[in-house]
MDTraj code that builds the backbone (N, CA, C; nanometers):
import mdtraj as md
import numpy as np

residues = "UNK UNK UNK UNK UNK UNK UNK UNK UNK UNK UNK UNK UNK UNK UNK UNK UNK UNK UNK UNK UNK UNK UNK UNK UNK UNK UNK UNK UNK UNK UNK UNK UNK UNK UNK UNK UNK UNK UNK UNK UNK UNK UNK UNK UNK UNK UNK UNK UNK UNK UNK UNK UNK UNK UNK UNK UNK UNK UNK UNK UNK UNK UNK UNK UNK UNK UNK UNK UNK UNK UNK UNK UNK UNK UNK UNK UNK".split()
xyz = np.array([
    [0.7345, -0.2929, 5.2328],
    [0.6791, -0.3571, 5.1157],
    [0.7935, -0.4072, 5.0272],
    [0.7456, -0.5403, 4.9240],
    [0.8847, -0.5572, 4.8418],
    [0.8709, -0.5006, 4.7197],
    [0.8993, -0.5519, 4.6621],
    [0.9196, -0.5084, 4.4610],
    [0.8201, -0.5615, 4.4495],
    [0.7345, -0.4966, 4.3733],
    [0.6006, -0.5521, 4.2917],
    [0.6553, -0.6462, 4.2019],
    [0.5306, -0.7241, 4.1459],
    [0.5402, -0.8879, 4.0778],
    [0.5533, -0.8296, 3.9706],
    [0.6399, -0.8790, 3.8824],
    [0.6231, -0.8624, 3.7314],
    [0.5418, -1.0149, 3.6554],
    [0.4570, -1.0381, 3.5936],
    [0.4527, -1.1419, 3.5474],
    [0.5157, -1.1462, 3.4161],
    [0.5944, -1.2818, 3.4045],
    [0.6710, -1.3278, 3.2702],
    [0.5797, -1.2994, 3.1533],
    [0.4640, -1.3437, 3.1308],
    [0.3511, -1.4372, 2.9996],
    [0.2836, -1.3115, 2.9878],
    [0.2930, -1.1695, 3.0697],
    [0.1984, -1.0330, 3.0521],
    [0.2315, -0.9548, 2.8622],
    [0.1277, -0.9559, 2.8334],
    [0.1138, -0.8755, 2.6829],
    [0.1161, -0.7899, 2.7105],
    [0.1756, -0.7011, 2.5696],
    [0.1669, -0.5722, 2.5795],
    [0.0587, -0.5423, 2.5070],
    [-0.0003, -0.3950, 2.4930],
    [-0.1548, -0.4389, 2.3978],
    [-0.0717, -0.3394, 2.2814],
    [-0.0823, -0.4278, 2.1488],
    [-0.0583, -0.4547, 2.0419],
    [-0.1646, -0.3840, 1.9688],
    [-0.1445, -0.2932, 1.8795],
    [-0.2661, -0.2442, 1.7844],
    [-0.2261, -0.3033, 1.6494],
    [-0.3277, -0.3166, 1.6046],
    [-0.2501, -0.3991, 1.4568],
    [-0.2246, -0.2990, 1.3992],
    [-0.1125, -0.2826, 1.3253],
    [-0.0130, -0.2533, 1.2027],
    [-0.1219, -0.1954, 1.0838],
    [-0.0881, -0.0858, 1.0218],
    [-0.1598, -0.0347, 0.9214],
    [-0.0664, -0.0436, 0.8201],
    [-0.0817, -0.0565, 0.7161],
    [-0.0135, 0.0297, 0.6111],
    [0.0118, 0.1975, 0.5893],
    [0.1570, 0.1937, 0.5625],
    [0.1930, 0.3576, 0.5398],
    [0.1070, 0.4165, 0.4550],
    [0.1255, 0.5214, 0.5417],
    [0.0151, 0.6392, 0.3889],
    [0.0527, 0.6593, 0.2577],
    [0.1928, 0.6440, 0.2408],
    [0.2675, 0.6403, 0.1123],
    [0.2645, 0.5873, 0.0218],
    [0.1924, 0.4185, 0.1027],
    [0.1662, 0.2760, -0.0101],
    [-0.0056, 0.3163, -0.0226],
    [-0.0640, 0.3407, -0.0059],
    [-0.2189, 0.3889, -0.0450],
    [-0.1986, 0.5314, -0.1524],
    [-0.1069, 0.6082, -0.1378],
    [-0.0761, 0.6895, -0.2722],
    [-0.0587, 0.6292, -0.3540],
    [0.0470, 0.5341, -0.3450],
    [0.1548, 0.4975, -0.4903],
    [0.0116, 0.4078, -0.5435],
    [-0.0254, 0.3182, -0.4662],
    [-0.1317, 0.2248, -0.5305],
    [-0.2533, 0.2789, -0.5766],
    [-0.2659, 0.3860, -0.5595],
    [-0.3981, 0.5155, -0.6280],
    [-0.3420, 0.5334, -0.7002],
    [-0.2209, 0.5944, -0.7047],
    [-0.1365, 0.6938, -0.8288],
    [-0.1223, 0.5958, -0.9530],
    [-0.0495, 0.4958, -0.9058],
    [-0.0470, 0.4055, -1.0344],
    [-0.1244, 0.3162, -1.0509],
    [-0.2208, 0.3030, -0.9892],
    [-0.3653, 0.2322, -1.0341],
    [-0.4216, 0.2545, -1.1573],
    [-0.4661, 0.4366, -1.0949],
    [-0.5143, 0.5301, -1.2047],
    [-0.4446, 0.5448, -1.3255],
    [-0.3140, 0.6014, -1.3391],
    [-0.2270, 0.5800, -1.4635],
    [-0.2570, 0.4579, -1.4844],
    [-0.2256, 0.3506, -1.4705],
    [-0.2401, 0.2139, -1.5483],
    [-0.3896, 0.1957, -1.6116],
    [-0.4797, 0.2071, -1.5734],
    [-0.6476, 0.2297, -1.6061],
    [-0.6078, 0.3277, -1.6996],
    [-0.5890, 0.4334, -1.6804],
    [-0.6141, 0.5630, -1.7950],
    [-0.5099, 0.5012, -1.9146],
    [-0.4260, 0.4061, -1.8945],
    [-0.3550, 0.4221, -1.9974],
    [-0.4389, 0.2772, -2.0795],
    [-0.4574, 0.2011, -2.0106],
    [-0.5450, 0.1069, -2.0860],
    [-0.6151, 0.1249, -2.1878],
    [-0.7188, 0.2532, -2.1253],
    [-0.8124, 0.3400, -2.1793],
    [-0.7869, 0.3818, -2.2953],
    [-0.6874, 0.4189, -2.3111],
    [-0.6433, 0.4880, -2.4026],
    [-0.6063, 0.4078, -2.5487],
    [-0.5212, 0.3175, -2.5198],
    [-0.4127, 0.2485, -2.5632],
    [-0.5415, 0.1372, -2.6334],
    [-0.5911, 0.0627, -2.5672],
    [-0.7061, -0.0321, -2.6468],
    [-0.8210, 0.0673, -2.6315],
    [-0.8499, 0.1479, -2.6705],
    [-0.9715, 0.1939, -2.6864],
    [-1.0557, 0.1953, -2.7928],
    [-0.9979, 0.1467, -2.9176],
    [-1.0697, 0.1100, -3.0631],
    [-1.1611, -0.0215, -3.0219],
    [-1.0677, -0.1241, -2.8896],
    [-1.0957, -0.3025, -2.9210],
    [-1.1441, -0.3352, -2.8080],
    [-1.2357, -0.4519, -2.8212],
    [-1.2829, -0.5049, -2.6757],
    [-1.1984, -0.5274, -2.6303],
    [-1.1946, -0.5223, -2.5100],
    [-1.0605, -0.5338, -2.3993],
    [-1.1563, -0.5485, -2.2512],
    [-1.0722, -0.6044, -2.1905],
    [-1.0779, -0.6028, -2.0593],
    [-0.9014, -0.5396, -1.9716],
    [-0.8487, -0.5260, -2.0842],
    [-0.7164, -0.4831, -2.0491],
    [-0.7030, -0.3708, -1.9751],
    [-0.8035, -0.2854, -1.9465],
    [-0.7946, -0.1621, -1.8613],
    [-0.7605, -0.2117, -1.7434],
    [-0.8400, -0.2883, -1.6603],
    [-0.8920, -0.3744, -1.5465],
    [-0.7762, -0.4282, -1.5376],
    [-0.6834, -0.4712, -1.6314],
    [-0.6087, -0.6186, -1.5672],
    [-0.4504, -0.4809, -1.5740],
    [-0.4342, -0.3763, -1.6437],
    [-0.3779, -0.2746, -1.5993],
    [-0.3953, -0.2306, -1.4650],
    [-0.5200, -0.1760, -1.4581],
    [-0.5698, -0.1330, -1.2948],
    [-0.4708, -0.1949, -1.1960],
    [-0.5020, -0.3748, -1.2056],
    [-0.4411, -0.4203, -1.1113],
    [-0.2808, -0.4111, -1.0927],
    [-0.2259, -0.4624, -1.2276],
    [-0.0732, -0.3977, -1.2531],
    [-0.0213, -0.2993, -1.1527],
    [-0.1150, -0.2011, -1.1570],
    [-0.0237, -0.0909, -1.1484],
    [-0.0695, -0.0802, -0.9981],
    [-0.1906, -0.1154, -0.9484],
    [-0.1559, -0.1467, -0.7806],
    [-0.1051, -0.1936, -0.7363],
    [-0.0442, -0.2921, -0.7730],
    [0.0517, -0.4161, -0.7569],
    [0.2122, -0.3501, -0.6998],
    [0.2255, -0.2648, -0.8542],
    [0.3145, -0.1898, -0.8563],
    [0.3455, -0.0714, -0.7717],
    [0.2291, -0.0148, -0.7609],
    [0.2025, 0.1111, -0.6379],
    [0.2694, 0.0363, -0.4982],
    [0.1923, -0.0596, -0.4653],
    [0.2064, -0.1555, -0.3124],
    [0.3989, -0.1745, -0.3248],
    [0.4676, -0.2275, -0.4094],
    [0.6048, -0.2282, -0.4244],
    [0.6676, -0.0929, -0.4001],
    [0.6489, -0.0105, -0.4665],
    [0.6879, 0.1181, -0.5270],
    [0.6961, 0.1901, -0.3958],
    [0.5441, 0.1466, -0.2717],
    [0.4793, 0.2594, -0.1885],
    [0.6066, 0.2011, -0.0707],
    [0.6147, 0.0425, -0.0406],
    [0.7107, 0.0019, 0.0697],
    [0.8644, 0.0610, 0.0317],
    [0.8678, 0.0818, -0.0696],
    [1.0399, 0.0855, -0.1224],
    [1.0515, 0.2021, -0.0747],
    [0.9609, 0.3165, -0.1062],
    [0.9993, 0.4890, -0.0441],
    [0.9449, 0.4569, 0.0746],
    [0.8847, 0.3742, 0.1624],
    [0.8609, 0.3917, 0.2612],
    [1.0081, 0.3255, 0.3920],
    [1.0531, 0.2268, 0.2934],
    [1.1524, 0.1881, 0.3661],
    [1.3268, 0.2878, 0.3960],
    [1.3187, 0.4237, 0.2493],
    [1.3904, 0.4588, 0.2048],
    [1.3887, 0.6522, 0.2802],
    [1.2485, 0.6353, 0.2348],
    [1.2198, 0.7975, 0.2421],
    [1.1483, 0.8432, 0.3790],
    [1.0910, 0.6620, 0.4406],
    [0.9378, 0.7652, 0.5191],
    [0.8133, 0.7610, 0.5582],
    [0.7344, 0.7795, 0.5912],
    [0.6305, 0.8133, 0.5608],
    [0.5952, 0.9439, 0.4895],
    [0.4593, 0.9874, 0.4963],
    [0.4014, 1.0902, 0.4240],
    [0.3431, 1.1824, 0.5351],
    [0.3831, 1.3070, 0.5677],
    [0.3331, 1.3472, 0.7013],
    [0.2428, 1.4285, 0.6633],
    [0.1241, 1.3999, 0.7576],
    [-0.0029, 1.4709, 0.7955],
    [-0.0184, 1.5828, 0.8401],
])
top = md.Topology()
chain = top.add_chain()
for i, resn in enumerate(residues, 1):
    res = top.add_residue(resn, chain, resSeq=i)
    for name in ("N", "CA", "C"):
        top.add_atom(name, md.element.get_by_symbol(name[0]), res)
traj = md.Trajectory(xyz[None], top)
């Protein structure tokens, strides 16, 4: 017998890519702080400023979560 065929164009099977567990903390962690502090901070005045905090600070979490993830890790289970 000879060498089996390799084909060139064969995939490998690919699972798509998740996000680290680390960036779903940071973006909870400072979600919540940013909301609670909204809360706090305009809480005499109409605001929608909690909400537009909220997002802030997920924003910030998602940055925050790749930077220790690139640095520190993941988060082990």
């Amino acid at each position: 017998m000879g060498k089996p065929i390799i084909k060139a164009n064969r995939q490998k099977s690919q699972k798509p890519k998740e996000w680290p567990v680390v960036v779903y903390v940071w973006m909870i962690g400072l979600g919540f702080a940013g909301y609670l502090t909204g809360e706090f901070v305009f809480a005499a005045k109409p605001h929608p400023y909690h909400w537009l905090l909220l997002v802030i600070g997920i924003l910030f979490g998602i940055l925050i979560g790749w930077l220790w993830y690139r640095w520190r890790g993941d988060i082990k289970i």
